[in-house]
C-alpha atoms as one frame of an Amber mdcrd trajectory, in Angstrom:
protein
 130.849  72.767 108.852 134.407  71.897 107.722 134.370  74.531 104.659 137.191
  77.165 105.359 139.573  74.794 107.146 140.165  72.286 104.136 142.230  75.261
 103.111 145.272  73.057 103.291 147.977  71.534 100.732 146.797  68.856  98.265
 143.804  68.205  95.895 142.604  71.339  93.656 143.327  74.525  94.619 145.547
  73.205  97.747 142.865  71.117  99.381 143.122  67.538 100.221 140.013  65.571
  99.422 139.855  63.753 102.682 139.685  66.231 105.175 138.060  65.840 108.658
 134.730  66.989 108.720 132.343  67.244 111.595 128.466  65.765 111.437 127.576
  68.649 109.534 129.716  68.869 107.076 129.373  65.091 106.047 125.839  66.232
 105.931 126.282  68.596 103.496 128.862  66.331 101.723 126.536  63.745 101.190
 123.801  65.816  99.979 125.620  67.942  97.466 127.187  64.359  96.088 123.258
  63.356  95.858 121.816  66.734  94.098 124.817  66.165  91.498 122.574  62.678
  90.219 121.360  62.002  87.627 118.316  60.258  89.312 117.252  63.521  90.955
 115.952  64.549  87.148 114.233  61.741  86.344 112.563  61.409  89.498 111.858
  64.942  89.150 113.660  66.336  92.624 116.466  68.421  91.217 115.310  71.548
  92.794 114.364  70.160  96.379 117.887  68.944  96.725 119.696  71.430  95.718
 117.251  74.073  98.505 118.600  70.961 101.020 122.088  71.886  99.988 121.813
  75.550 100.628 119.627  75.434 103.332 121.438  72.988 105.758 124.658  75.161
 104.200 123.681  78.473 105.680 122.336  76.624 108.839 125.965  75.375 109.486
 127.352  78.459 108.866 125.440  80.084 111.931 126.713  80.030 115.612 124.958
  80.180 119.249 127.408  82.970 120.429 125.404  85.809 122.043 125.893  89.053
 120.866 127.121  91.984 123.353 126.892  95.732 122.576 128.250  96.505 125.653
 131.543  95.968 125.140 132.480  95.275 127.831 136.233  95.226 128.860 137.586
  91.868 129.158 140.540  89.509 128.727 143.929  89.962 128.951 146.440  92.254
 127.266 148.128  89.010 125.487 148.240  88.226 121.436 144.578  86.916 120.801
 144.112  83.706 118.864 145.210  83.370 114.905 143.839  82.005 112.122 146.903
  79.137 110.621 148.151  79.484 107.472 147.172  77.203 104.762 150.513  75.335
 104.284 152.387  75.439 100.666 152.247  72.054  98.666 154.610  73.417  95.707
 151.985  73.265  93.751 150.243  76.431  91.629 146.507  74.948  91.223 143.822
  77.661  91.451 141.043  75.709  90.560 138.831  75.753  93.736 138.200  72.692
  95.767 135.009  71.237  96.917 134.476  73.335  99.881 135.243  76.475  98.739
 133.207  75.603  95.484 130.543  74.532  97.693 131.081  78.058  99.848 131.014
  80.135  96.191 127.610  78.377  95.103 126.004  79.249  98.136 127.023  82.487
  98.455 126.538  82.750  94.013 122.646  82.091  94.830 122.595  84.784  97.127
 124.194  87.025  95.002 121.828  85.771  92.226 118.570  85.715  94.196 118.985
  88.589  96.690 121.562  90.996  95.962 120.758  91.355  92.080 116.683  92.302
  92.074 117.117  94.466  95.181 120.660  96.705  93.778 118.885  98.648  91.539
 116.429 100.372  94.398 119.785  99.752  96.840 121.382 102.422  94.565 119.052
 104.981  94.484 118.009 105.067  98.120 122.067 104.766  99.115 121.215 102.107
 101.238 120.460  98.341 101.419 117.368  96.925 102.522 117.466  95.514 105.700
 116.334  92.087 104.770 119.225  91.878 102.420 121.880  92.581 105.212 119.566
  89.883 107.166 120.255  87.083 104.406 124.047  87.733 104.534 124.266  87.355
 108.356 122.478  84.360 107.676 124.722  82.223 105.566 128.006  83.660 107.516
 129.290  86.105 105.925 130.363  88.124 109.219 132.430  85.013 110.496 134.288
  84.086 107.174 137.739  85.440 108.682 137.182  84.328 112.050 139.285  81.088
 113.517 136.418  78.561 115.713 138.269  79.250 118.617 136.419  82.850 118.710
 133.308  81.872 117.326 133.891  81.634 113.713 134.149  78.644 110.986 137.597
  79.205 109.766 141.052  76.983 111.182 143.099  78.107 108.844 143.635  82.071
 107.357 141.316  82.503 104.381 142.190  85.215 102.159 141.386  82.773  98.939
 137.949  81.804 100.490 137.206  85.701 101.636 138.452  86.490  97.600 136.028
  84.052  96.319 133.540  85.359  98.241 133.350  89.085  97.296 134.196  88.276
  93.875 130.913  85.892  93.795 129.149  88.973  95.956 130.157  91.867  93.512
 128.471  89.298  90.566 125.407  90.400  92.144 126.283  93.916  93.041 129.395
  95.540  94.440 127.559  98.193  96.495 125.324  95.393  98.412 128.632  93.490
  98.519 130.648  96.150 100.409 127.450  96.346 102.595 127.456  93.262 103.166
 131.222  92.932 103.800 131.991  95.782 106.431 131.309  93.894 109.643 133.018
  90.957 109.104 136.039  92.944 107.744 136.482  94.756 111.128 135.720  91.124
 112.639 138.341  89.799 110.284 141.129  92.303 111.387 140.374  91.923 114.934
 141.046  88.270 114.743 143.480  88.927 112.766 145.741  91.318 114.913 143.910
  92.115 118.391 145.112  91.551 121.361 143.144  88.218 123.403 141.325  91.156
 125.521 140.223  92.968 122.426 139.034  89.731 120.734 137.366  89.003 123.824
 135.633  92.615 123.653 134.238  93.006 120.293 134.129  89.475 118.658 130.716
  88.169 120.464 129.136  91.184 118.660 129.779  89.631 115.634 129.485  85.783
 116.205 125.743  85.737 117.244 122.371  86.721 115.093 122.410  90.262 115.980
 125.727  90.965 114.478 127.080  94.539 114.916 127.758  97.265 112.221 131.326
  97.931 112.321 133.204  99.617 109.249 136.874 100.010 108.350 138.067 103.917
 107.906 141.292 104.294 106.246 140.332 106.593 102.776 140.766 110.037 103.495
 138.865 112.977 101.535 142.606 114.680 100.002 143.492 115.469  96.726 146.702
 112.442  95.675 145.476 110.966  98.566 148.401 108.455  99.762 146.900 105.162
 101.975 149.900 104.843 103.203 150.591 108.346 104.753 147.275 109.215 106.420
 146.535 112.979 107.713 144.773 112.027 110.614 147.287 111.548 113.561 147.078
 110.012 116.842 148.948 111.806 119.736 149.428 110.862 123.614 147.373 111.900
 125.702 148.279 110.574 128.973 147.494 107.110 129.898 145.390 106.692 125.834
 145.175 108.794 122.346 143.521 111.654 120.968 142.845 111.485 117.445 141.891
 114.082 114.946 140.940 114.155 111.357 138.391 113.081 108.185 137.596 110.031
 107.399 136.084 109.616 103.973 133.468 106.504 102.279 133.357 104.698 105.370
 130.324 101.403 104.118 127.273 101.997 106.368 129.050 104.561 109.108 125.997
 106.153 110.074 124.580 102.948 111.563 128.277 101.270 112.576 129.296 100.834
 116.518 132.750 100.355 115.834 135.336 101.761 113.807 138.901 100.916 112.557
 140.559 103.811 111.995 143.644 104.248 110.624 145.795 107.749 111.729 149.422
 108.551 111.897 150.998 108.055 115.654 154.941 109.132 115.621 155.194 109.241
 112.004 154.137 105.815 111.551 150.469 104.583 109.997 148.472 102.694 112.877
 144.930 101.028 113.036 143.152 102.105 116.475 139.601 100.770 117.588 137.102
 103.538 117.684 133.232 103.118 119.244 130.984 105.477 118.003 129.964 106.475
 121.370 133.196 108.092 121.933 133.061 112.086 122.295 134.249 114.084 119.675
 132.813 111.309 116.858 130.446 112.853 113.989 129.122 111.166 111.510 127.222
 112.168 108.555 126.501 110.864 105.022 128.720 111.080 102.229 127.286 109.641
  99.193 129.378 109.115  96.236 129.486 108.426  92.391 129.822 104.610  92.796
 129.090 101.876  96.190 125.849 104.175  96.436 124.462 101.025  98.082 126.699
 100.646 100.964 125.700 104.195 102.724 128.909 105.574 102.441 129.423 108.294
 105.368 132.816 110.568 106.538 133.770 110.707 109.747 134.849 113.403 111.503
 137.394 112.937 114.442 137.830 116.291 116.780 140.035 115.238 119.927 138.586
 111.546 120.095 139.977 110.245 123.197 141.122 106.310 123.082 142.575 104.140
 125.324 145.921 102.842 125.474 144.255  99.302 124.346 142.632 100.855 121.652
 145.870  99.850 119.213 144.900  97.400 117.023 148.053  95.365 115.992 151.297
  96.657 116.142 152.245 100.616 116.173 155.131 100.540 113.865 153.427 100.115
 110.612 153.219  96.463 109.655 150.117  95.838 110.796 148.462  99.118 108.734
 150.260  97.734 105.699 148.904  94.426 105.661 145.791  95.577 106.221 145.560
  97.878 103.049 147.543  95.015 101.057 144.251  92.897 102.162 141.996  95.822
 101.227 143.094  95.677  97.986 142.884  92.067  97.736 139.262  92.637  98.475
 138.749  95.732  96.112 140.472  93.463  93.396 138.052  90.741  93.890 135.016
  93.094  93.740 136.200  94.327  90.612 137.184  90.919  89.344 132.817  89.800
  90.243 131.782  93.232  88.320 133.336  93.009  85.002 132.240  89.267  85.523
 128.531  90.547  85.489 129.308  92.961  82.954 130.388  90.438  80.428 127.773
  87.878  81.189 125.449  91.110  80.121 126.790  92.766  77.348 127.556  89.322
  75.451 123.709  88.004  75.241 122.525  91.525  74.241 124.873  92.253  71.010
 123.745  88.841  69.928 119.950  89.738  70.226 120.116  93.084  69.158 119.655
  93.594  65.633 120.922  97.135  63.648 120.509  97.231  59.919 119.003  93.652
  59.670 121.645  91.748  61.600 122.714  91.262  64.905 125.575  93.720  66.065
 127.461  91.260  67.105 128.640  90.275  63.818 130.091  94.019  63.720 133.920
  93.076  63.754 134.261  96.233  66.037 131.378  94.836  68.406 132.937  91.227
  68.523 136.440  92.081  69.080 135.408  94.826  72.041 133.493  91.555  74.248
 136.535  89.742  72.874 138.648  92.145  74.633 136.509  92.024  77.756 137.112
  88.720  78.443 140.483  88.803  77.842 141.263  91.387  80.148 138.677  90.056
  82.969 140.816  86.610  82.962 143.483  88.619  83.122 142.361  90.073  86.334
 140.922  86.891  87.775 144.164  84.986  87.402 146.031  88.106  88.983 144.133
  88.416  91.928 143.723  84.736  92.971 147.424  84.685  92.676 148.022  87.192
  95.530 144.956  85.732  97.281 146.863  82.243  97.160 149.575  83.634  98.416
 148.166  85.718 101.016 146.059  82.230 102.083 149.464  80.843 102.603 151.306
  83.602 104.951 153.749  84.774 102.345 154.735  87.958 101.035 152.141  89.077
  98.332 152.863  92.791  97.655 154.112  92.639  94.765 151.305  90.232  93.589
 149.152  92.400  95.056 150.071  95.868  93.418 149.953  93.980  89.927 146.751
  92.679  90.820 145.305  96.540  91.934 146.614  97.946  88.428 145.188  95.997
  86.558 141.824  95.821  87.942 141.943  99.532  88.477 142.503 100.368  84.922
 140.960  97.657  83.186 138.110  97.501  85.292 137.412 100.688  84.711 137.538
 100.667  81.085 135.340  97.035  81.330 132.493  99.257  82.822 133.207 101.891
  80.128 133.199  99.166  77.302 130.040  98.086  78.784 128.068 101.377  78.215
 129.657 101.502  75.098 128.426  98.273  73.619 124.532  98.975  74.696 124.392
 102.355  72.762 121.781 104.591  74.095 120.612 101.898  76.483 124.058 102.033
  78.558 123.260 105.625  79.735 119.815 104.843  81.444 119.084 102.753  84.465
 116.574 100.299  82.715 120.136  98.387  82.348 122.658  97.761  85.360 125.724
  98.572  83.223 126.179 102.620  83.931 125.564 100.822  87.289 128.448  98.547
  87.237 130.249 101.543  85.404 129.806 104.000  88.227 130.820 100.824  90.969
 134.057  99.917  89.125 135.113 103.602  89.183 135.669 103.418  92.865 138.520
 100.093  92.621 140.582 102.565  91.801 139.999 105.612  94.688 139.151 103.377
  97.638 141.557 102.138 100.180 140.580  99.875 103.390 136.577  99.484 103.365
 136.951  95.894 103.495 139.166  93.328 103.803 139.879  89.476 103.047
């Protein structure tokens, strides 16, 4: 289904209304134009078409590729294929198209109907139910960033779509989301930056039903911790690398067969391919504050020996620095879906609860506090699909970027705080999500890498 490569100039949000679309996608087309009549209400079939929509959705969403755990060395050491670029029309339009509208709602219900009833239980066992992580493989998320050409859905790059889709995912819950995320990430940067015999290695254990737990392990456990400078270095070791050093809140590490880690090799920040069968590996969990749903675990690197192909992009620092500007994209977006879901909580309850015969919403100090949340969310939102848009497009977004991270590091933050704030006594205990969301959005600000868009 044509969904992420309608990424293009024109129409909303850059995309053309007339793109191609294969069998399946007019399928789709057709039925979301028919669950948006008005006939299915009177007829009374409003809710069978729109399970047709997401249901023939998810099953276009899903490849035949068999998955390999193996391994298995293969390919040449060439640049692998590349996602294209949307192209630029000119035009600033955020406003999502069809497609990725289409993409959000899908991915909304699941968020909705899955993610939300199981988070609670998610966060207190630090882990996330099986047959959660089962519905996400389901309706692609592993394959988002991957180009058809290896297996995934995508023609063009699609930082905007990938945005959309954690901020829809974090509505639900950010933990699950990050969960849910990993794999796809580490997908996402190998087809991204590997080399054709690295895509040819690892992607098939990502593009079939059995997808593999991979996780991305840049965040280090150091006081001023700096992304950018990592402690762990990489040294030659005759024909490969040895690589020593902690690695902190890496999503679902004790049950991940492939790591990207990032370490310092000649004084320069580089991502290297890691299997977790390689000597010298330990794993063990690291639960934290916040993301308590994604199994966060360190890993411990003593004299891991890599290959010479185990580079993943280039060694001179570019490729590390996209990758954490793209990390933040996706921490931005998570916080963007939180404070979303905090809002759409804290604004029904001040109405409904009453203090001193009145709803205390009508408290000036009440009103102006949501006020202020919603002002400051948009403010976020509008932020972060700005660097997203550019990302999308191949340009520089740093800057963009590093607005985006401040202000959803500090505001969301103070959103989740607000939050707690504005349900009294019942902000502190866990019959409400908000000390939840509180705890989650604490952690936009401390984690780098994780995932990526």
């Amino acid at each position: 289904m044509s969904l992420i490569p309608s990424l293009r100039p024109g129409g909303r949000h850059g995309v053309p209304t007339s793109e191609a679309r294969d069998p399946v996608g007019y399928l789709v087309a057709g039925l979301n134009r028919l669950a948006q009549s008005d006939l299915l209400d009177r007829v009374g079939l409003r809710r069978p078409a729109e399970q047709a929509v997401f249901t023939v959705t998810r099953s276009g969403f899903r490849t035949v590729t068999a998955a390999s755990r193996a391994f298995a060395r293969a390919g040449d050491r060439v640049p692998g294929a590349r996602p294209a670029p949307a192209r630029r029309s000119g035009l600033f339009d955020l406003t999502p198209g069809e497609d990725e509208q289409m993409l959000v709602d899908v991915v909304s219900e699941y968020a909705a109907e899955v993610l939300r009833p199981a988070a609670a239980a998610a966060d207190e066992e630090c882990a996330a139910p099986e047959a959660v992580l089962r519905a996400g493989r389901e309706i692609g998320l592993p394959i988002l960033g991957l180009p058809e050409s290896l297996g995934g859905i995508s023609e063009e790059r699609s930082a905007m779509a990938g945005t959309l889709v954690a901020e829809a995912l974090a509505h639900g819950d950010l933990g699950l989301a990050v969960a849910n995320l990993a794999p796809g990430s580490v997908a996402t940067a190998i087809g991204l930056w590997g080399t054709d015999a690295q895509q040819q290695t690892y992607l098939p254990a990502f593009t079939g039903d059995d997808v593999a737990c991979a996780a991305l392990a840049l965040t280090e456990p150091a006081v001023l911790f700096d992304v950018l400078a990592p402690a762990t270095t990489a040294v030659r070791d005759g024909d490969g690398y040895r690589l020593d050093g902690i690695k902190t809140a890496v999503p679902r590490g004790a049950a991940a067969e492939l790591f990207v880690v990032g370490a310092r090799l000649e004084g320069r920040p580089t991502l290297f391919l890691v299997e977790s069968s390689t000597p010298g590996l330990a794993i063990e969990a690291d639960p934290a504050m916040g993301v308590r749903a994604a199994s966060l675990a360190r890993l411990s690197l003593d004299g891991v020996r890599v290959g010479a192909d185990a580079v993943l992009g280039e060694a001179d620092g570019s490729t590390y620095t996209e990758c954490v500007r793209l990390a933040r994209l996706a921490w931005c977006a998570l916080a963007v879906g939180t404070a979303q879901a905090v809002l759409d909580h804290v604004t029904p309850y001040v109405k409904q609860r009453h203090a001193f015969g009145e709803p205390v919403a009508h408290r000036q100090s009440v009103a102006f506090m949501v006020a202020d949340i919603a002002i400051e969310l948009q403010a976020m939102r509008l932020l972060t699909h700005k660097a997203a848009a550019r990302a999308a497009a191949g340009e520089d977004f740093s800057r963009e970027v590093s607005l985006a991270r401040q202000a959803c590091a500090d505001r969301g933050m103070r959103i989740g705080l607000d939050g707690v704030q504005l349900l009294g006594g019942h902000g502190f205990v866990k019959e409400h999500p908000v000390e939840r969301w509180y705890r989650d959005l604490r952690a936009v600000a401390v984690l780098e890498g994780t995932v990526i868009v």
